[in-house]
C-alpha positions as CSV (number, residue, x, y, z in Angstrom):
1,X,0.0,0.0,0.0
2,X,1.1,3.3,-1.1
3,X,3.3,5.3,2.0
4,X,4.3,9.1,1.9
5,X,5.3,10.5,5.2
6,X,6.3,14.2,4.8
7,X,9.0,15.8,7.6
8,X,10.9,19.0,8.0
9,X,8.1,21.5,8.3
10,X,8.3,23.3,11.3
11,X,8.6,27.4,12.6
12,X,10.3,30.0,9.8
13,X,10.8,34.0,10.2
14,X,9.8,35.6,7.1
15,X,12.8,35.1,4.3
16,X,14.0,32.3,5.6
17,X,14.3,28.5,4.5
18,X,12.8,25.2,4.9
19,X,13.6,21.9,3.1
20,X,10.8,18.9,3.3
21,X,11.3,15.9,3.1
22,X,8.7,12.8,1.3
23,X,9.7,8.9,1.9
24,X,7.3,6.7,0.3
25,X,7.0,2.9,0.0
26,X,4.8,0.4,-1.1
27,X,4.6,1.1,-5.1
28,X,7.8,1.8,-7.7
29,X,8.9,5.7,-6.6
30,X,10.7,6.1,-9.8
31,X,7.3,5.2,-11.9
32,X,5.5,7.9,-10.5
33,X,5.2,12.1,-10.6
34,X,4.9,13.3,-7.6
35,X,3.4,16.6,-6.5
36,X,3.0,18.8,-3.1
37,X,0.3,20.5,-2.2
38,X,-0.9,22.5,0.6
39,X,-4.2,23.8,2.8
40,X,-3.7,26.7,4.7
41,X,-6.2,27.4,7.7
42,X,-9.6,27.8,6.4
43,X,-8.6,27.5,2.8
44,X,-8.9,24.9,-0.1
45,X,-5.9,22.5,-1.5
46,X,-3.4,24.5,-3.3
47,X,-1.2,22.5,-5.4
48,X,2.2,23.9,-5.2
49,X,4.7,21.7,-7.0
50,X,4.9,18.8,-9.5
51,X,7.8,17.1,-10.6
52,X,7.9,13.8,-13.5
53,X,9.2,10.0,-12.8
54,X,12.7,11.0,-13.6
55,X,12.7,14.6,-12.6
56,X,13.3,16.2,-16.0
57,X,10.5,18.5,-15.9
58,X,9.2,20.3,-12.8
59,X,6.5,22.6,-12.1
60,X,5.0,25.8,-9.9
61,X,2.4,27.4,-9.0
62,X,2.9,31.2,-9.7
63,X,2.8,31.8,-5.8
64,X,6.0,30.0,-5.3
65,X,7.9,30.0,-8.7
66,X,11.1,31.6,-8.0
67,X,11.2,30.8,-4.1
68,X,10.4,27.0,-4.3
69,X,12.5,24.2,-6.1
70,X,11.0,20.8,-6.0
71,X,13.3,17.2,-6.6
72,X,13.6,13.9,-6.2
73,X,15.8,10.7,-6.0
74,X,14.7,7.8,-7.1
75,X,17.8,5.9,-5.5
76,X,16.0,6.6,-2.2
77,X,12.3,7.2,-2.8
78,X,12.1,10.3,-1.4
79,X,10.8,13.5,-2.9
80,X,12.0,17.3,-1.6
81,X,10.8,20.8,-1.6
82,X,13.1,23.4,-0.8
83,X,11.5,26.6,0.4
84,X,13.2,29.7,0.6
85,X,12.5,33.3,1.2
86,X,9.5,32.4,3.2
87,X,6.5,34.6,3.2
88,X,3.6,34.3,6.2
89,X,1.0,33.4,3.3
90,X,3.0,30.4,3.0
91,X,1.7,28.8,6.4
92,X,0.0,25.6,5.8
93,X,0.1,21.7,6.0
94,X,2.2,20.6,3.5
95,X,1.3,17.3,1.5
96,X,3.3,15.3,-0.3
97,X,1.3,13.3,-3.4
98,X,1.4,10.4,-5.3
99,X,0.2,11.2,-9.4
100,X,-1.0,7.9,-11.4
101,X,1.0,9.4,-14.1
102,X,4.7,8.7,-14.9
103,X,4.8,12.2,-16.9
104,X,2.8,15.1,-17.5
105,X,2.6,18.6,-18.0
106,X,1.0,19.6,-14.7
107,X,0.4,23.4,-15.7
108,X,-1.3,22.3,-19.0
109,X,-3.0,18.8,-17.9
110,X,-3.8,19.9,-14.0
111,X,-2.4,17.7,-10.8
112,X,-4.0,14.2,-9.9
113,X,-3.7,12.7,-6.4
114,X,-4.0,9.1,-6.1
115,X,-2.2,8.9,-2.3
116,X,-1.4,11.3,0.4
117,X,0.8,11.6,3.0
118,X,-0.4,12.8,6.8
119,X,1.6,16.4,6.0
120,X,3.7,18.6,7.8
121,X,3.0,21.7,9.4
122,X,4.7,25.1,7.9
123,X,4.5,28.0,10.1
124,X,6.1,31.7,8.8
125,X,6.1,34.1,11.3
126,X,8.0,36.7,13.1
């Protein structure tokens, strides 16, 4: 059964940096695009970040293009999202999520979900 555990959120000041972390288990890593996503108090799922099976390609949201920088590797099925320069509209629970796809253009095609992890909280605050 498919496993994503996220880690590495936690408190930031304003401008700062965070790096999460994604293990996952129970299906092929290296088959699958991944994506993170993220719900910030009393607000909807925001995708954030997609990346393909072999990490060629990656993708943004306009919110964090410039300031995020998604990857993966495949040698130990675990999928990343750097976060820098930190902004307080960035607080949320951060998920990390399985795609059915192997590839696709996430800006053109949209994200799919197909497994979640529990998330990890990302607070930004002075």
């Amino acid at each position: 059964q498919v496993q994503l555990v996220e880690s590495g959120g936690g408190l930031a000041q304003p401008g700062g940096s965070l790096r999460l972390s994604c293990a996952a288990s129970g299906f092929t890593f290296s088959r699958k695009a991944m994506s993170w996503a993220r719900q910030a108090p009393g607000k909807g799922l925001e995708w954030v970040s997609g990346i393909v099976s072999d990490g060629s390609n990656t993708y943004y949201a306009d919110s964090v293009k410039g300031r995020f920088t998604i990857s993966r590797d495949n040698a130990r099925n675990t999928l990343y999202l750097q976060m820098n320069d930190l902004k307080p509209e960035d607080t949320a629970l951060y998920y990390c999520a399985r795609d059915p796809r192997k590839d696709s253009d996430f800006l053109k095609n949209g994200p799919v979900y197909d497994g979640w992890g529990q998330g990890t909280q990302v607070t930004v605050s002075a």
